[in-house]
N, C-alpha and C positions, 0 to 999 in steps of 0.2 A: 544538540549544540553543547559544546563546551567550554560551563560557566562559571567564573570563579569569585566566590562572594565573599568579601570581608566585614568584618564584625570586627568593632572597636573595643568592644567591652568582653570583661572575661565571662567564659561560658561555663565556670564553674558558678558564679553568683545570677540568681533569673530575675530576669528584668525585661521590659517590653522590648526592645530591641534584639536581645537573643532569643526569645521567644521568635517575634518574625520571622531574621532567620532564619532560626531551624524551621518551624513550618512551612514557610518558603522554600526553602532546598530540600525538606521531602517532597513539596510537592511537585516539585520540575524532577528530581528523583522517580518517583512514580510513574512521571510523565513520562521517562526515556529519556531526559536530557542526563548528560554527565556532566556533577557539578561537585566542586570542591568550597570548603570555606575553610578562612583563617582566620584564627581567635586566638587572642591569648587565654592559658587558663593550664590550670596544673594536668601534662603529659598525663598521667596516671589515673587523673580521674575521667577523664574524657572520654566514654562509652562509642561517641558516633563514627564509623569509620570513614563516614567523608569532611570530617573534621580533621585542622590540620593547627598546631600550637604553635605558636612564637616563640612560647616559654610564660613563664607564670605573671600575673598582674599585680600592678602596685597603688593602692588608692591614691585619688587624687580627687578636690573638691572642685566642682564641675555644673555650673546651671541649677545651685540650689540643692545639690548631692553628693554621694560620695561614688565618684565613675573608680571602676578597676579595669585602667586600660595597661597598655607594655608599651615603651619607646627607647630608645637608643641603638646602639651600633649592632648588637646580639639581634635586636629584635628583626632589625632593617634589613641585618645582613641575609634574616631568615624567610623575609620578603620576599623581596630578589630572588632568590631563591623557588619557591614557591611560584613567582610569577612565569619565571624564566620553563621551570619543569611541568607549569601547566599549560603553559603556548592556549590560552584559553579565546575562543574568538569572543567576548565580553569579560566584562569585568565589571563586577556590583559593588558599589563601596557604601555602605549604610556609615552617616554622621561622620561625613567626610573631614569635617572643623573639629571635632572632638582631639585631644593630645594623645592620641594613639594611632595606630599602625593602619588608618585609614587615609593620614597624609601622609605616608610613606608611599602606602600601595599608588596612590596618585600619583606621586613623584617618581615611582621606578615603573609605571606602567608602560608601556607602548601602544597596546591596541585600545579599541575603543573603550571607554568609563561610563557608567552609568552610575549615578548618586543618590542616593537615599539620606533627605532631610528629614528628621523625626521630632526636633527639638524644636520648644517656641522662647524667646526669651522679650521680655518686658522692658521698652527702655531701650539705649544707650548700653552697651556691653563692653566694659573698659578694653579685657584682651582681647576683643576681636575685633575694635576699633586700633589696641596698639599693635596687633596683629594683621592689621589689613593688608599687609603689603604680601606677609605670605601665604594667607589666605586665597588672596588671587593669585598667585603663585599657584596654589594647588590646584582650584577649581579651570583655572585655565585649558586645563588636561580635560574636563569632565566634557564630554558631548549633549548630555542629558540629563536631566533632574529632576526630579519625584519629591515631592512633600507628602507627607502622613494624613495633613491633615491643612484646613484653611488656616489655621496659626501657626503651622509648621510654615507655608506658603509665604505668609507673611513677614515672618523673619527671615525667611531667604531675600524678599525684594528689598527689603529696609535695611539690612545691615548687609548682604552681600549683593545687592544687584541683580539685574536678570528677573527672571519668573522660573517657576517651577510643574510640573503635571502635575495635577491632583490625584493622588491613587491612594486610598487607605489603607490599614492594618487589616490584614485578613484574620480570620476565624474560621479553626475547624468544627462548623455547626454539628456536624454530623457526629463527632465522637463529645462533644458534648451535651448534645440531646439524648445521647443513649447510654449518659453514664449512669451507675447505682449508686445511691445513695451512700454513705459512710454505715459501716454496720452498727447497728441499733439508732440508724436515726434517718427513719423514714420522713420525708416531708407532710407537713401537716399541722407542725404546732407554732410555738412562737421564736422559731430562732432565727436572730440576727444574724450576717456573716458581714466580715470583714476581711480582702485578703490585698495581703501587701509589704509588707517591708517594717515592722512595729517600730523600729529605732530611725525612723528616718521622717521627721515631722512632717514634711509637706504631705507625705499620704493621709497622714490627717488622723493617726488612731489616737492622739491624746484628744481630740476634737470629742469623737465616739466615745470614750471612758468615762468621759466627763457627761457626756449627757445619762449613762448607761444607769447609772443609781435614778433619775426621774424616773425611766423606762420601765426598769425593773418596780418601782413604787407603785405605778400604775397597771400595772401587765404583770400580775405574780409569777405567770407561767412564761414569760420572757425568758430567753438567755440570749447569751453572745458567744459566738462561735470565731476566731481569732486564726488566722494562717498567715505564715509569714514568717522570716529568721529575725532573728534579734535575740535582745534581754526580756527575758519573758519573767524575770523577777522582779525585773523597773518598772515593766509595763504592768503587770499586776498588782506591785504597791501602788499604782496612782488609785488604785480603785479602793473603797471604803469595806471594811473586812465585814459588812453585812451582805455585798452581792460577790465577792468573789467568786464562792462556790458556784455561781450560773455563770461564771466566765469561761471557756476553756481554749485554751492558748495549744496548739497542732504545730507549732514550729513548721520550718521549713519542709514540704509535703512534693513526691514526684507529678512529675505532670496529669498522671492519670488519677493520683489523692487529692488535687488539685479539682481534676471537673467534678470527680465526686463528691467532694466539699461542697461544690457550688450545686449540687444536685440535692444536697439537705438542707440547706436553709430556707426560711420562705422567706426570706429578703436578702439584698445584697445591698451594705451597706459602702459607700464610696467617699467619705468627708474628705476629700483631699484637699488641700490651702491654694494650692497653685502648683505652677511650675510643668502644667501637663498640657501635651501639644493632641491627645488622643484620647485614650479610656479606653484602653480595649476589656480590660477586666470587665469593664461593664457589656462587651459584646458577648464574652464569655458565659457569665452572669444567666442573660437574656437568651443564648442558644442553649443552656441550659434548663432555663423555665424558670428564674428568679425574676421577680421585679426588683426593680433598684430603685436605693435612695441617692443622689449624688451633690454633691457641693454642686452651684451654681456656675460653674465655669464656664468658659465660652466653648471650651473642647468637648465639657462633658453635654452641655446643651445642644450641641450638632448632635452628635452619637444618639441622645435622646428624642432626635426632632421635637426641638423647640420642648422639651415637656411632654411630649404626649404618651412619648413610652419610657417614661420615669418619673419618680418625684426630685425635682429640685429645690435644694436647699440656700438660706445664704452660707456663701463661705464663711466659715470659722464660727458657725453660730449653734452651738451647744442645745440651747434651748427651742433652737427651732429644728434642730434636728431630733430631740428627745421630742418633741410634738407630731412632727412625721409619723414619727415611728410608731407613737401610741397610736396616730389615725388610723394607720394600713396595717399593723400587726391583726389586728379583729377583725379588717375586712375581707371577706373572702372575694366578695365578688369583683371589687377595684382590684386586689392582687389577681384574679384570673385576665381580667381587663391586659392590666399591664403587662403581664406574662406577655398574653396573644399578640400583643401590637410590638412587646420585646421581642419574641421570636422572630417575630415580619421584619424587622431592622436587621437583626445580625444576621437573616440569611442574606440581606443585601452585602456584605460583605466576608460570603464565602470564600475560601481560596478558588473554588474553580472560577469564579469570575475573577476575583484580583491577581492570579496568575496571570491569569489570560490578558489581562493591560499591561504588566509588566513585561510579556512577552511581548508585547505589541511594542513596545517601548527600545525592547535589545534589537530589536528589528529594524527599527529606525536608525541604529548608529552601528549596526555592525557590516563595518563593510568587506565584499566578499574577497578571501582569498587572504586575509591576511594576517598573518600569524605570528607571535611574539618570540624570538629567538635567545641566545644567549647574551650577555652583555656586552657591548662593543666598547672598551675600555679604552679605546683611542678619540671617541665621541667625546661633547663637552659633556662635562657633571660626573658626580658618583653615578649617576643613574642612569647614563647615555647607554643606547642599545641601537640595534637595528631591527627593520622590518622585512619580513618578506614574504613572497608572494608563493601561493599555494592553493590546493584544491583543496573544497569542503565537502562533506560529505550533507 
């Protein structure tokens, strides 16, 4: 099948959504399908060859964040483009409402769409309330729609209408289960991990720094182990210049310093505030052999079932998260516990099964024979096109 999947955010900055993604489109890669994606992100840095650029992203504050999406005439024109030369019989568009090149691709598409909701939002959402009219505008096109998660689901039927499939974020178990640790840090002693985005509050690390001097008071042989791009000198001055030295700040790490990270800590720490519709870190985590600590969230509490394969925290609560930690850091036998029953979760959402819905899903809306042509410039709209009929293989 040939399938073309857009990505709203730039895929030089990693985030959950481009993570999917690409794991995603390797894994139908792998499978035999031929699939293209389009992201923005800088030409030059972009390694993957079925990647395909817009042109480079411009931040924009976004559900609590800072999104690096691409919009305008450059970008649109580059669409079109794109969509026309891949005559693709689907089309994936992940956070189709997001200000980037996801409500473009819906606007200049012809064949069948399929949509990927990832985000949850809280409330009443001013611009997608004063935005509703071309909201439906966009989703109109869409055939089908996937949520991440049960509060991704939910802010589809409350602010946009309709219902959505339930299908989560996949995890590759298997090259996380078999990563090596970082060198010289076999697992075994008392280190913390945190990984995530340091300069971007809701992940929660000013939450973790703050508890980090109790932790280290009580647990001498504690440290804290830090991954993630940011200011790693802001972030290090919130801390009291008696535990520095057991901090250590990894900066931004590739994907495979990344599992390996999560393959040395004996805990995986997760204080996010809000604003998350998922947790896959935490899937990650757990197919790696970490137990985790996580704010109390309603995202992070599914992924957990209920608590059983994690500790939950209250959100934003310092002190009860510096108490966690002192319980489970000495316990060996509750960390094997929670490992086991980690493990048991995140293989429930391996990629071979969440492929395998997702494909069940292009199946449903892609009908045979018909294939996306060149632009028909006499049609209404910039984006008016024709269809036409054809055989598939």
């Amino acid at each position: 099948m040939k399938i073309g999947i857009v990505c709203p955010f730039s895929w030089d900055v990693p985030g959950g959504v481009q993570v999917h993604v690409r794991d995603l489109a390797e894994h139908l890669i792998a499978s035999g399908h031929d699939v293209s994606v389009l992201a923005p992100g800088d030409e030059d840095t972009i390694s993957e060859p079925y990647v395909v650029s817009v042109g480079r992203a411009m931040p924009v504050r976004h559900n609590g964040s800072v999104a690096r999406v691409a919009f305008g005439p450059v970008s649109a024109s580059r669409v079109r483009r794109w969509i026309r030369e891949g005559e693709f019989e689907v089309m994936h568009v992940h956070s189709p409402i997001s200000p980037s090149i996801g409500m473009v691709a819906c606007w200049a598409a012809l064949g069948p769409i399929v949509a990927t909701f990832h985000a949850s939002y809280e409330g009443r959402v001013r611009s997608m309330v004063a935005g509703y009219g071309l909201l439906s505008a966009t989703l109109e096109k869409v055939q089908a729609r996937i949520a991440v998660s049960e509060e991704a689901r939910r802010t589809v039927v409350q602010h946009l209408g309709g219902d959505a499939v339930l299908i989560p974020n996949g995890v590759d178990t298997r090259r996380f289960a078999r990563a090596h640790p970082l060198p010289g840090r076999a697992r075994g002693g008392e280190v913390l991990g945190f990984l995530g985005r340091i300069d971007e509050p809701r992940k929660g690390l000013p939450v973790l720094l703050e508890a980090f001097p109790a932790i280290a008071a009580a647990r001498p042989d504690a440290e804290l182990l830090v991954v993630g791009p940011g200011d790693v000198d802001e972030a290090r001055s919130a801390l009291p210049s008696g535990v520095r030295d057991r901090v250590t700040f990894l900066g931004r790490v590739s994907g495979d310093d990344k599992a390996s990270a999560l393959a040395s800590v004996d805990v995986l720490v997760a204080p996010n505030t809000g604003g998350e519709s998922f947790g896959i870190v935490l899937l990650e985590a757990m197919a790696a052999g970490a137990p985790v600590i996580a704010s109390d969230l309603v995202a992070f509490r599914s992924v957990l079932d209920g608590g059983r394969a994690g500790v939950l925290t209250p959100v934003g609560d310092p002190s009860a998260l510096a108490q966690a930690a002192i319980d489970l850091l000495p316990d060996r036998e509750r960390q094997a516990q929670l490992a086991s029953r980690g493990a048991a979760v995140a293989h429930r959402y391996d990629w071979d099964t969440v492929a395998r819905q997702i494909l069940d899903v292009y199946a449903t809306v892609t009908a045979p024979g018909i294939l996306v042509t060149e632009d028909d410039r006499q049609g209404p709209g910039m984006f008016a096109g024709r269809l036409r009929r054809g055989s598939r293989s």
